[in-house]
Gaussian input, Z-matrix of N, CA and C with variables (Angstrom, degrees):
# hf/3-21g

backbone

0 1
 N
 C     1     B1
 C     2     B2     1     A1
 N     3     B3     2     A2     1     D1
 C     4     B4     3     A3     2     D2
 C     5     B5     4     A4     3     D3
 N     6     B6     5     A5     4     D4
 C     7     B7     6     A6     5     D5
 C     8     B8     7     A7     6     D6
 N     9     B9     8     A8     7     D7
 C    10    B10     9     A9     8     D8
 C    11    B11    10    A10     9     D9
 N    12    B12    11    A11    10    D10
 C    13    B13    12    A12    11    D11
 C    14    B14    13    A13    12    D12
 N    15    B15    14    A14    13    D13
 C    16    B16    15    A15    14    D14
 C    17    B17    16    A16    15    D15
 N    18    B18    17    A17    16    D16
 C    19    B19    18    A18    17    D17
 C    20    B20    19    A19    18    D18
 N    21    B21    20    A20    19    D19
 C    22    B22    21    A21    20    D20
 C    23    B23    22    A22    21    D21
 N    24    B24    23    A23    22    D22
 C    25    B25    24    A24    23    D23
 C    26    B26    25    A25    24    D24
 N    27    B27    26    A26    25    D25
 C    28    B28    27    A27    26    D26
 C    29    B29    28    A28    27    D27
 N    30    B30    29    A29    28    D28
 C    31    B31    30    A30    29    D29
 C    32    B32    31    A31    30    D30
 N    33    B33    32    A32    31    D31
 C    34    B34    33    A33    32    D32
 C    35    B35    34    A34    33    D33
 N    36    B36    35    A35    34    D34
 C    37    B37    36    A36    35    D35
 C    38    B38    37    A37    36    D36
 N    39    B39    38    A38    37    D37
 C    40    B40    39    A39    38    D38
 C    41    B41    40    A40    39    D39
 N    42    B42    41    A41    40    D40
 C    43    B43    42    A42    41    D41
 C    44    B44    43    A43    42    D42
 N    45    B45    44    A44    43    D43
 C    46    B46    45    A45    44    D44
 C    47    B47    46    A46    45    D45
 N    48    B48    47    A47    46    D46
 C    49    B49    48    A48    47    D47
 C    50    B50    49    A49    48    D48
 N    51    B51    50    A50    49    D49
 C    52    B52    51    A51    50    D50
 C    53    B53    52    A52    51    D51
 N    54    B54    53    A53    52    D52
 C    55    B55    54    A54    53    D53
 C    56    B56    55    A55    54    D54
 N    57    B57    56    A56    55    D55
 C    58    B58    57    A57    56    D56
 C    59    B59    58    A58    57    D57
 N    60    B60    59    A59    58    D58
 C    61    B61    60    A60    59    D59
 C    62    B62    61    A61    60    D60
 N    63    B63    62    A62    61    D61
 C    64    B64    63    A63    62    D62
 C    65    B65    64    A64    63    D63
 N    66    B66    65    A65    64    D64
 C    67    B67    66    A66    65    D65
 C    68    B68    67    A67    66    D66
 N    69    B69    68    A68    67    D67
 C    70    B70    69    A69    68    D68
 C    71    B71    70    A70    69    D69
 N    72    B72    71    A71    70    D70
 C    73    B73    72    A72    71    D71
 C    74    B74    73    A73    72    D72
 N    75    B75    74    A74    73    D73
 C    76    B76    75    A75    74    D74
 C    77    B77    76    A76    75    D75
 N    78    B78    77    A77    76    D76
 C    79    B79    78    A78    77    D77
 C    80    B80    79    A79    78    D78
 N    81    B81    80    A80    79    D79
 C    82    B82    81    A81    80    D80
 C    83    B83    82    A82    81    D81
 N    84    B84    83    A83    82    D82
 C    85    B85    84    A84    83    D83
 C    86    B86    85    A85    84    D84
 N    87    B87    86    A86    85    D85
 C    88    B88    87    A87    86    D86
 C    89    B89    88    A88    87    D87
 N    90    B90    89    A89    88    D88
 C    91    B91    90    A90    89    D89
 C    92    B92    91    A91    90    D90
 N    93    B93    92    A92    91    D91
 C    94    B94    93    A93    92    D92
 C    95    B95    94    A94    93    D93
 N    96    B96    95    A95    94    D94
 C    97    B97    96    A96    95    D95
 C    98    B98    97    A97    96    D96
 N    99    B99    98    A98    97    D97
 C   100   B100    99    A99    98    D98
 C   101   B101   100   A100    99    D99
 N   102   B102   101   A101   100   D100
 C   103   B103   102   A102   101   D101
 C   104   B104   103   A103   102   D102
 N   105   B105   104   A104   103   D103
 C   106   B106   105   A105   104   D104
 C   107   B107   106   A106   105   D105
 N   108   B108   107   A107   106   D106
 C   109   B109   108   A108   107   D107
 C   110   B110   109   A109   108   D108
 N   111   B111   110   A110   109   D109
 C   112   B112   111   A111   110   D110
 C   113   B113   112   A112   111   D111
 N   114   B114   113   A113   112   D112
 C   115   B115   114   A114   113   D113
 C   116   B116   115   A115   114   D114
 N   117   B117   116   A116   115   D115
 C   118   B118   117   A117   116   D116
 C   119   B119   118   A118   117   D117
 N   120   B120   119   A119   118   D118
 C   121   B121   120   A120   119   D119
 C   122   B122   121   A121   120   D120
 N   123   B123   122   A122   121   D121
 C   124   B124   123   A123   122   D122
 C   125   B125   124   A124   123   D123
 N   126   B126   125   A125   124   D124
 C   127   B127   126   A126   125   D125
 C   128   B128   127   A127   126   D126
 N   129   B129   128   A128   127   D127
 C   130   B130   129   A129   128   D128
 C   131   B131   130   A130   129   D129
 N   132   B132   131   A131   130   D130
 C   133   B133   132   A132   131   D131
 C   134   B134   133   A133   132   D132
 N   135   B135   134   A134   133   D133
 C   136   B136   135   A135   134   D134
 C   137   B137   136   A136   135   D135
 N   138   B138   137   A137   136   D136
 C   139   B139   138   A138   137   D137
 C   140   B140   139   A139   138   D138
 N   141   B141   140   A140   139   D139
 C   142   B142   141   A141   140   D140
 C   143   B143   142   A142   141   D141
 N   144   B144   143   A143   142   D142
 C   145   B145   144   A144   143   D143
 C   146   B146   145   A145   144   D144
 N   147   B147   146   A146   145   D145
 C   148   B148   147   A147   146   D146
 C   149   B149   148   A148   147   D147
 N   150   B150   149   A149   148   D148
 C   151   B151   150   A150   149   D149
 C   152   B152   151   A151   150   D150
 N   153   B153   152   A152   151   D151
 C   154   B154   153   A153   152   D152
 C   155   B155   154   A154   153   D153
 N   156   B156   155   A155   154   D154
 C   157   B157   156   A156   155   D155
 C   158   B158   157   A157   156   D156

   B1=1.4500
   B2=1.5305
   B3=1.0524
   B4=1.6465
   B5=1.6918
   B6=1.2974
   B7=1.4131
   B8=1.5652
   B9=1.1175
   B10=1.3666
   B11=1.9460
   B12=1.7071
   B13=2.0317
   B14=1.2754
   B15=1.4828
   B16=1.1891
   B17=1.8541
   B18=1.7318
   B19=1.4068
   B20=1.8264
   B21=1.1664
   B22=1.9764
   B23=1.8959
   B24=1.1020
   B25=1.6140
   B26=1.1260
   B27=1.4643
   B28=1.3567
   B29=1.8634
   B30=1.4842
   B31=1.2235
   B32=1.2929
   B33=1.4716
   B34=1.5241
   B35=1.8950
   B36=1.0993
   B37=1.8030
   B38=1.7089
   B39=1.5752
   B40=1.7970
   B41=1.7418
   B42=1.1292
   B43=1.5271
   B44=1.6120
   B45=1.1682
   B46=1.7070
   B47=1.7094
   B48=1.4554
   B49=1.3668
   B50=1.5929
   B51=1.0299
   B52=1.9678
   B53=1.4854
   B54=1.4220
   B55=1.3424
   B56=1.7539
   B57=1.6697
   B58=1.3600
   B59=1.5163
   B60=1.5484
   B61=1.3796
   B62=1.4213
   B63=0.8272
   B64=1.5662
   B65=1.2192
   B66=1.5554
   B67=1.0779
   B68=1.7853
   B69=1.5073
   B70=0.8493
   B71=1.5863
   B72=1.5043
   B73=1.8641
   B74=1.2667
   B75=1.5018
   B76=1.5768
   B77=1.2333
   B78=1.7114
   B79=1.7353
   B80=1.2589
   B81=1.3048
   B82=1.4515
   B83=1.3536
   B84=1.7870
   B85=0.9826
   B86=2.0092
   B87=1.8202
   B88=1.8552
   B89=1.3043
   B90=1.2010
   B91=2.0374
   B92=1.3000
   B93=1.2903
   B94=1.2270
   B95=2.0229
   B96=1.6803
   B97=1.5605
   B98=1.2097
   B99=1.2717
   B100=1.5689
   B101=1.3447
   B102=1.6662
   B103=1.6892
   B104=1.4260
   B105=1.3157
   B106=1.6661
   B107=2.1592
   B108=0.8169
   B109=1.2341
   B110=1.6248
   B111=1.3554
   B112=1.5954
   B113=1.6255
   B114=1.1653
   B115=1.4155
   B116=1.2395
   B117=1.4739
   B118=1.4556
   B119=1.6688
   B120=1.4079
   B121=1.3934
   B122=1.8684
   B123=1.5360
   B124=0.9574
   B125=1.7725
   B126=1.6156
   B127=1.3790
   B128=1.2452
   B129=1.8398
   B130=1.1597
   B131=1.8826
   B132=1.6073
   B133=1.6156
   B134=1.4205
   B135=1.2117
   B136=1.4199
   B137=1.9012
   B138=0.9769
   B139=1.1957
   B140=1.8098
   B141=1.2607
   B142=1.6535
   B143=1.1499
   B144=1.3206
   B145=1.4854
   B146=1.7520
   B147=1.2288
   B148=1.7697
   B149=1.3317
   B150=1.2439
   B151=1.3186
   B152=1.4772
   B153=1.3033
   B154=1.5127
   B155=1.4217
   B156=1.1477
   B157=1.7052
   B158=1.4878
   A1=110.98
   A2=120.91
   A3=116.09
   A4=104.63
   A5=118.41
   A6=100.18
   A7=102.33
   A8=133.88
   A9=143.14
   A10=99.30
   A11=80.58
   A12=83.02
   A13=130.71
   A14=121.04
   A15=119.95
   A16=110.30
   A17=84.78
   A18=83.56
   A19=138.79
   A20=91.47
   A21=110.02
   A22=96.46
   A23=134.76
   A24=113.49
   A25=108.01
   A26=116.56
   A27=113.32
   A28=105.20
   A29=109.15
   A30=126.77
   A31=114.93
   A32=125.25
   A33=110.69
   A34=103.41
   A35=101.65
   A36=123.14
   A37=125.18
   A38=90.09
   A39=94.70
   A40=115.97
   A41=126.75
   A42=127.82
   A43=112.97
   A44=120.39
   A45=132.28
   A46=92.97
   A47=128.31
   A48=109.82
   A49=91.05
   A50=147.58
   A51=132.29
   A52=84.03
   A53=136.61
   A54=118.87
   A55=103.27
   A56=116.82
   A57=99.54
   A58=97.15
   A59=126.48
   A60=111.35
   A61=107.80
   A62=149.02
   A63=126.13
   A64=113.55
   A65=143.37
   A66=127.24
   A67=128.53
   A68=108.61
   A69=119.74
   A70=126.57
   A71=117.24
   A72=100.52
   A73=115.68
   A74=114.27
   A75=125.17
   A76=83.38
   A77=135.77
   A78=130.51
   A79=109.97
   A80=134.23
   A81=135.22
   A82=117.31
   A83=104.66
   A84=118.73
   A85=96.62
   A86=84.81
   A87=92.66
   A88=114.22
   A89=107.20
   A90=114.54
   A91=109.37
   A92=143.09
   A93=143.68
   A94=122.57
   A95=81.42
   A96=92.94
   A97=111.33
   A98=120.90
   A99=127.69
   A100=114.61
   A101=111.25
   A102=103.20
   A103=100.91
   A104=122.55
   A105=123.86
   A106=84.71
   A107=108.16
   A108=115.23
   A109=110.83
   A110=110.17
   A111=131.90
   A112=97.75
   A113=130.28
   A114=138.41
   A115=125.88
   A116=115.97
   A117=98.68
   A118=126.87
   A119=101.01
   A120=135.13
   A121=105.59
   A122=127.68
   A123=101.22
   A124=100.87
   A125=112.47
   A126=131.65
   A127=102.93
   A128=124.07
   A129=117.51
   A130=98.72
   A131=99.06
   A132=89.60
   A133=115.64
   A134=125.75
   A135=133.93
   A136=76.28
   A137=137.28
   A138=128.17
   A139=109.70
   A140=138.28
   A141=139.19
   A142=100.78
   A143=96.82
   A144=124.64
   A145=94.22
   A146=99.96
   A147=100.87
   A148=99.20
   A149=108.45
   A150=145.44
   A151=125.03
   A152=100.12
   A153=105.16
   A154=135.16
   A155=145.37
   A156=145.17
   A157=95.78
   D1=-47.24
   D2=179.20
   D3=-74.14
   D4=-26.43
   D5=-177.25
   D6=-79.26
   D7=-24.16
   D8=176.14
   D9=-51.91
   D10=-66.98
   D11=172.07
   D12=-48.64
   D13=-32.60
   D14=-160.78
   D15=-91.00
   D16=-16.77
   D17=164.34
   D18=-95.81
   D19=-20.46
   D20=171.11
   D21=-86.82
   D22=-29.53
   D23=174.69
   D24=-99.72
   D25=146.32
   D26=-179.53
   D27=-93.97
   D28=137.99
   D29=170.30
   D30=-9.94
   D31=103.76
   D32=155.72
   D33=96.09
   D34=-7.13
   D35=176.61
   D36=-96.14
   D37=-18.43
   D38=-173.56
   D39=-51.37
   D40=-43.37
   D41=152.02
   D42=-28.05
   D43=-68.00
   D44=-175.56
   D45=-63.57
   D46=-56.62
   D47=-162.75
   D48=-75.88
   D49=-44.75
   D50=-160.36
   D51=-65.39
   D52=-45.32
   D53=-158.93
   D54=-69.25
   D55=-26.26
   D56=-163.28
   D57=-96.66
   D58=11.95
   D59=158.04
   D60=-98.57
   D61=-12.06
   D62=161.24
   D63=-94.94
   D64=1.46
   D65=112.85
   D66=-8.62
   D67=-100.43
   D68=146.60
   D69=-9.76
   D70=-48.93
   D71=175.29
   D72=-84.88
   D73=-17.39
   D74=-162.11
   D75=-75.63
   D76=-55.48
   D77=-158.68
   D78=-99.76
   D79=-18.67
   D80=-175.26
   D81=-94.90
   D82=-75.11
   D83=-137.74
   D84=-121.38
   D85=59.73
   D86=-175.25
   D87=-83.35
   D88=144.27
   D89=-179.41
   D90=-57.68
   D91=-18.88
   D92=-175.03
   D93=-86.93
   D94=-64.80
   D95=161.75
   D96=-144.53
   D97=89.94
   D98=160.75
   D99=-43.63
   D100=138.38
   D101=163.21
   D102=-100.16
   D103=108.24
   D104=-164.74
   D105=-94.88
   D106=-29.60
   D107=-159.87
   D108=-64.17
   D109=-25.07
   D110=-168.66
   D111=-128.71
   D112=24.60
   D113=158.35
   D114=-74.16
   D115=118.45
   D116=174.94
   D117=-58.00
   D118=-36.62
   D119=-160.76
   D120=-68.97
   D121=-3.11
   D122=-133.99
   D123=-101.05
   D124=8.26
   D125=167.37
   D126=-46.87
   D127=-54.23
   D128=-141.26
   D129=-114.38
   D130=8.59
   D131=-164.63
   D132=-87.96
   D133=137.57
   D134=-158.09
   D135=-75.97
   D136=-73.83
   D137=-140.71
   D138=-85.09
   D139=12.31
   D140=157.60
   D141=-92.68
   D142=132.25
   D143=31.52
   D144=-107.44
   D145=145.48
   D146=-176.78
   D147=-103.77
   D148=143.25
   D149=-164.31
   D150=-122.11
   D151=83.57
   D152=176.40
   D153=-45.43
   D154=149.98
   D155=-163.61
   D156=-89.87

């Protein structure tokens, strides 16, 4: 797991990347109504296309 980390954040950035993923969940990718549709992410997301009840 950290070698995984050390390779997707860049050095000395981990502050800037945690801040730009909850970014990212607060405007994108919300528990209520996700816009999966306007996601960048949504190639790799286990859970799109999301499917409302």
């Amino acid at each position: 797991l950290w070698a995984l980390s050390e390779a997707l954040i860049p050095k000395g950035r981990g502050y800037d990347f945690n801040q730009a993923l909850m970014d990212f969940g607060a405007t994108v990718c919300t528990a209520r109504d996700p816009y999966c549709l306007l996601c960048p992410m949504k190639d790799v997301c286990k859970t799109y296309p999301f499917e409302k009840p």
